[in-house]
mmCIF file of the C-alpha atoms, coordinates in Angstrom:
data_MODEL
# 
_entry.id   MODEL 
# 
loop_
_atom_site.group_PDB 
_atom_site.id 
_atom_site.type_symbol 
_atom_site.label_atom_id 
_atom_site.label_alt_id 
_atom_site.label_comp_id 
_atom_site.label_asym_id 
_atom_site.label_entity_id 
_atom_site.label_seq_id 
_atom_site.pdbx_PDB_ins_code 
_atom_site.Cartn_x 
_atom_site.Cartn_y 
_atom_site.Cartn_z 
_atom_site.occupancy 
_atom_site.B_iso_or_equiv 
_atom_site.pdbx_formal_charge 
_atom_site.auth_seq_id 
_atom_site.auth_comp_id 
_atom_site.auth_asym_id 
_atom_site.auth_atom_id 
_atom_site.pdbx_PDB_model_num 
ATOM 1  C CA . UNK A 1 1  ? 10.758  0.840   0.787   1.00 0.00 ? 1  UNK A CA 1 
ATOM 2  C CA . UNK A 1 2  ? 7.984   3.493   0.967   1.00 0.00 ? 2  UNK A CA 1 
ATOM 3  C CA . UNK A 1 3  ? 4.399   2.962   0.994   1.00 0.00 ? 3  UNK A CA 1 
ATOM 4  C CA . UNK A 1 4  ? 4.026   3.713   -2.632  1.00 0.00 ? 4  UNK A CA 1 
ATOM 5  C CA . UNK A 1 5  ? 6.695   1.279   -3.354  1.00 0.00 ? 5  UNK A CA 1 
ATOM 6  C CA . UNK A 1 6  ? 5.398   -1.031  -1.440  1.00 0.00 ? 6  UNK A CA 1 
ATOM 7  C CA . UNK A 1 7  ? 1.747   -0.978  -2.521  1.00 0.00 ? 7  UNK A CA 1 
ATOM 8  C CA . UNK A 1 8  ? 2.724   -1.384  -5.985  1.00 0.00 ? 8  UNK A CA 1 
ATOM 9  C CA . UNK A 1 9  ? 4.611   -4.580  -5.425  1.00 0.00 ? 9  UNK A CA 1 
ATOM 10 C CA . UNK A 1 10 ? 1.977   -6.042  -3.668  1.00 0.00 ? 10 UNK A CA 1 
ATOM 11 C CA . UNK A 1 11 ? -0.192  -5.146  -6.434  1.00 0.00 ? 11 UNK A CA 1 
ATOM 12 C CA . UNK A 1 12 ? 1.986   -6.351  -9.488  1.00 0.00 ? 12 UNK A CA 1 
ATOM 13 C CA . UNK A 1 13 ? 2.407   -9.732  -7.118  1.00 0.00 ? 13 UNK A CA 1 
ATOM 14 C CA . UNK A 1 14 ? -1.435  -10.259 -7.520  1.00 0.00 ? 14 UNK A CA 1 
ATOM 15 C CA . UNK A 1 15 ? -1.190  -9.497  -11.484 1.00 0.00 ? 15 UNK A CA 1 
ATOM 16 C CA . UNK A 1 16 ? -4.245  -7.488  -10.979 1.00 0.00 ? 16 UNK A CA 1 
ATOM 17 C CA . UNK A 1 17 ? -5.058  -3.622  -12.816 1.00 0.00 ? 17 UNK A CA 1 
ATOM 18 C CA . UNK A 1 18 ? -5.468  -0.588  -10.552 1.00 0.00 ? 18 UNK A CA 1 
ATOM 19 C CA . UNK A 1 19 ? -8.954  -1.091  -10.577 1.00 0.00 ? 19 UNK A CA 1 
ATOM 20 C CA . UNK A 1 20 ? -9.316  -4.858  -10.633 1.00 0.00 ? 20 UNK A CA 1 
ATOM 21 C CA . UNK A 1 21 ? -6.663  -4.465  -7.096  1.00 0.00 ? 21 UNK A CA 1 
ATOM 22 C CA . UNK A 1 22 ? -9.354  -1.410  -5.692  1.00 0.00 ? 22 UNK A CA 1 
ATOM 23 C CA . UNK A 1 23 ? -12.686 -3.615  -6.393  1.00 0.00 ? 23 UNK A CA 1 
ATOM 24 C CA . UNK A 1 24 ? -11.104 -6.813  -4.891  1.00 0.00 ? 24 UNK A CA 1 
ATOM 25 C CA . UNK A 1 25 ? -9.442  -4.962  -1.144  1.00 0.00 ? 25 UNK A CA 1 
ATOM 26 C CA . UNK A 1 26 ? -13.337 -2.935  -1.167  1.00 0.00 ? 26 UNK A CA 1 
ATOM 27 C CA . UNK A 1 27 ? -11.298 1.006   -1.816  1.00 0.00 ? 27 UNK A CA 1 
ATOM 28 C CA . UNK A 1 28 ? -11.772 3.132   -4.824  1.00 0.00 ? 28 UNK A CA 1 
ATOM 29 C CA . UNK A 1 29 ? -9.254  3.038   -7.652  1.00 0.00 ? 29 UNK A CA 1 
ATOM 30 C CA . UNK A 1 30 ? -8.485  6.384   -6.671  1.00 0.00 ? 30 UNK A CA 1 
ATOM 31 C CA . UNK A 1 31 ? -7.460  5.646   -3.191  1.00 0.00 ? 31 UNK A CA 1 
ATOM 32 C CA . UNK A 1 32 ? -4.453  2.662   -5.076  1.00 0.00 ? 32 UNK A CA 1 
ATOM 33 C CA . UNK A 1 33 ? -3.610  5.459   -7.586  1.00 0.00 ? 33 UNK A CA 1 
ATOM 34 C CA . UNK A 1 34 ? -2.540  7.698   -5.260  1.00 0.00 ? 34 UNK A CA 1 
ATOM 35 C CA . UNK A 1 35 ? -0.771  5.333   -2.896  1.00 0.00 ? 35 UNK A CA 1 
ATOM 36 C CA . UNK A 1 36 ? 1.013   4.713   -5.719  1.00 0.00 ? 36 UNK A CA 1 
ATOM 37 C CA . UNK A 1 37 ? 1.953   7.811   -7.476  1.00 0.00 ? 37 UNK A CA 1 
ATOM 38 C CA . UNK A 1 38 ? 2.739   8.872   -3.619  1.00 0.00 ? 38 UNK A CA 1 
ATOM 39 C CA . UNK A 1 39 ? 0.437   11.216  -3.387  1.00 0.00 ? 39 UNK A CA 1 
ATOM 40 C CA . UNK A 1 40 ? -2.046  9.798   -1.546  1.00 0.00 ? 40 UNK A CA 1 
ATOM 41 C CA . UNK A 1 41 ? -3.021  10.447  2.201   1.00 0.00 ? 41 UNK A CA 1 
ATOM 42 C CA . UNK A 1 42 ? -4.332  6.706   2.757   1.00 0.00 ? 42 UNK A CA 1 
ATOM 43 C CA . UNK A 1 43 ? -5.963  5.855   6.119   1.00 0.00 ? 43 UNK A CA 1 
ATOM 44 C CA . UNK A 1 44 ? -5.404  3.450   8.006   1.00 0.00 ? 44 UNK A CA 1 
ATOM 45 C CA . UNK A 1 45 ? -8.565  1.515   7.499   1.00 0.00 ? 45 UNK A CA 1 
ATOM 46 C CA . UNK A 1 46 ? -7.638  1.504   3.488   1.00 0.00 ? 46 UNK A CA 1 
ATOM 47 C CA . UNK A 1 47 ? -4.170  0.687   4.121   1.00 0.00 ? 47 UNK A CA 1 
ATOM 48 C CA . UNK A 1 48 ? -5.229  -2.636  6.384   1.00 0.00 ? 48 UNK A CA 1 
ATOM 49 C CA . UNK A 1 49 ? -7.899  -3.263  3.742   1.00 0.00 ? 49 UNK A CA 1 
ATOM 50 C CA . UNK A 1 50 ? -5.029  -3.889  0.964   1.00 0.00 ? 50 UNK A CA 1 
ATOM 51 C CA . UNK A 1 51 ? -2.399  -5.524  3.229   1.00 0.00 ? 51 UNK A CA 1 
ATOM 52 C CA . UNK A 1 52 ? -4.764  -8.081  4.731   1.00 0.00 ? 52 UNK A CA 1 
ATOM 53 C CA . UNK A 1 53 ? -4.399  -9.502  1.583   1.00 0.00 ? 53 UNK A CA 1 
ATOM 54 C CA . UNK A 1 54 ? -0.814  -10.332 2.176   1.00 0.00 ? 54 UNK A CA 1 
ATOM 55 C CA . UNK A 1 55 ? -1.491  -10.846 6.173   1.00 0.00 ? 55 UNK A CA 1 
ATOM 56 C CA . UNK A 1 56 ? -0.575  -7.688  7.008   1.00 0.00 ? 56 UNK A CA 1 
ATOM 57 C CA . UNK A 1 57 ? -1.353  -4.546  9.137   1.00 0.00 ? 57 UNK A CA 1 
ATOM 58 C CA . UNK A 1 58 ? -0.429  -1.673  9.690   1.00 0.00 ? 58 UNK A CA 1 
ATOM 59 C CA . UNK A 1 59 ? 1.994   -0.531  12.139  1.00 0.00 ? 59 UNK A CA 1 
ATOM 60 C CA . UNK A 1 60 ? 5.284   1.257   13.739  1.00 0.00 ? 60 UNK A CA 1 
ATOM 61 C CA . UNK A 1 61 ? 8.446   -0.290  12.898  1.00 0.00 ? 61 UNK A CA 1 
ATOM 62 C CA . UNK A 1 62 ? 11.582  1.271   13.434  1.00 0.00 ? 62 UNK A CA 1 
ATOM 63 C CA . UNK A 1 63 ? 13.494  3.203   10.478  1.00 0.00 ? 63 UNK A CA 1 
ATOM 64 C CA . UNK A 1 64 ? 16.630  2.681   9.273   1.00 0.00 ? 64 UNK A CA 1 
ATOM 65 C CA . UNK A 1 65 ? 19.633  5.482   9.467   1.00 0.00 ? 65 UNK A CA 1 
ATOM 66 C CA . UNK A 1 66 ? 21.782  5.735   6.833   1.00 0.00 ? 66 UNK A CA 1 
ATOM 67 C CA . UNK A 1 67 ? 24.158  7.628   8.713   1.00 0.00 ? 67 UNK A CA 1 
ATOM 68 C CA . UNK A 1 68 ? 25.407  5.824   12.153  1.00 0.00 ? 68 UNK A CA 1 
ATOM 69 C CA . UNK A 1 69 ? 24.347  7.351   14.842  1.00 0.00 ? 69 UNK A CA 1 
# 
């Protein structure tokens, strides 16, 4: 799942708007938009901000391969 992916389900699981979502995690509608669309360039301060929510943070985890290595 990517980040924009991802953001928007946690969004949709709150039933809150764009903006409603921005307001409540204390980032700009703007900065949700383009998580979303997947054209944002988040930091990691904004991305903490929203997944606290969830108790989340941000971090490395490892990727999967599709092809076996």
């Amino acid at each position: 799942m990517s980040i924009a992916e991802a953001m928007k389900a946690m969004r949709k699981m709150t039933g809150l708007t764009q903006q409603e979502f921005a307001t409540h995690r204390g980032v700009s509608r703007r900065v949700i938009q383009d998580i979303e669309r997947g054209t944002g360039n988040p930091t990691v301060e904004s991305l903490n901000n929203v997944a606290k929510l969830f108790g989340l943070q941000v971090g490395f985890v490892p990727m999967r391969r599709k092809d076996p290595v």
